[in-house]
C-alpha positions in Angstrom: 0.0 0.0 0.0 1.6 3.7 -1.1 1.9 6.5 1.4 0.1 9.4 1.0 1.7 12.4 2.7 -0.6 14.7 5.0 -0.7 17.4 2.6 -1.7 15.0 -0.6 -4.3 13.4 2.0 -5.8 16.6 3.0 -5.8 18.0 -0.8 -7.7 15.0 -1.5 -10.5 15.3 1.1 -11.1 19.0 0.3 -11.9 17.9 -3.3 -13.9 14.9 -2.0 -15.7 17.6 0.3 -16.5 20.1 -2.2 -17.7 17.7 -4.2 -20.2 15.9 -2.5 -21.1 17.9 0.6 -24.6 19.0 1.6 -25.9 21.0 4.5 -26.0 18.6 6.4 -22.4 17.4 5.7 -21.0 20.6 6.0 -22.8 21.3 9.5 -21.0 17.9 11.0 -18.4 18.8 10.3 -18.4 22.2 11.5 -19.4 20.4 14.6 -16.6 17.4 14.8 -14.1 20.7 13.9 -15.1 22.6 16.6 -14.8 19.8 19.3 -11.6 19.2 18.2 -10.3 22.7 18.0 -11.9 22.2 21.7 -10.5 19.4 22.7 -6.7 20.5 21.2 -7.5 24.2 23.4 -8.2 22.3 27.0 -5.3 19.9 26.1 -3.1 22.7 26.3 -4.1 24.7 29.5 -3.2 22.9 32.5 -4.5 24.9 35.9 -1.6 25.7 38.1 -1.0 24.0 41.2 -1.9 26.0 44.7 2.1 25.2 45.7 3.0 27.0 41.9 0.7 29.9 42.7 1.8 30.6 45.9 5.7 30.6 44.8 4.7 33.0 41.8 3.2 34.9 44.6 6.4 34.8 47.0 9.0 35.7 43.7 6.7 38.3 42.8 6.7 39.7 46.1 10.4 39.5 46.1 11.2 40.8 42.9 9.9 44.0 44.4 11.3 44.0 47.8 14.7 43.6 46.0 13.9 46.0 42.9 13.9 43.9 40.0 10.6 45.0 38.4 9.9 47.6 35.8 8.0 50.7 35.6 5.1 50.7 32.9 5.6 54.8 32.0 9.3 53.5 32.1 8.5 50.2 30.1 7.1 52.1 27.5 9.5 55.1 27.0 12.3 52.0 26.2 9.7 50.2 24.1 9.6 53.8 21.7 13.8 53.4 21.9 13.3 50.1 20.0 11.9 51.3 17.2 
């Protein structure tokens, strides 16, 4: 059996598609596209932990007792420097 690449494969379906698709065929797969683009969005957001939260917390709180943050007026006066 020859293999197809993705690209060939996915060339191939779009013709199929346009084709023979209906209404009805185009609303499923509106619908299997959008639980997938779903699915693939929740895969990549993982909640933090209450330990990671609370160390973001303590750095964040250190990082300013020990001066090592940034100034937004300042932050945006070196952003126009860039340019």
């Amino acid at each position: 059996m020859e293999t197809i690449d993705l690209q060939t494969r996915k060339i191939y379906f779009i013709q199929e598609f346009l084709r023979f698709a209906n209404d009805s065929i185009v609303e499923k797969f509106e619908s299997m596209l959008h639980q997938e683009r779903k699915k693939h969005y929740e895969q990549q957001i993982k909640p933090m932990s209450m330990e990671e939260y609370e160390s973001r917390i303590d750095t964040a709180f250190d990082d300013f007792k020990n001066g090592r943050m940034t100034n937004a007026r300042k932050l945006k006066q070196d952003i126009v420097k860039w340019k």
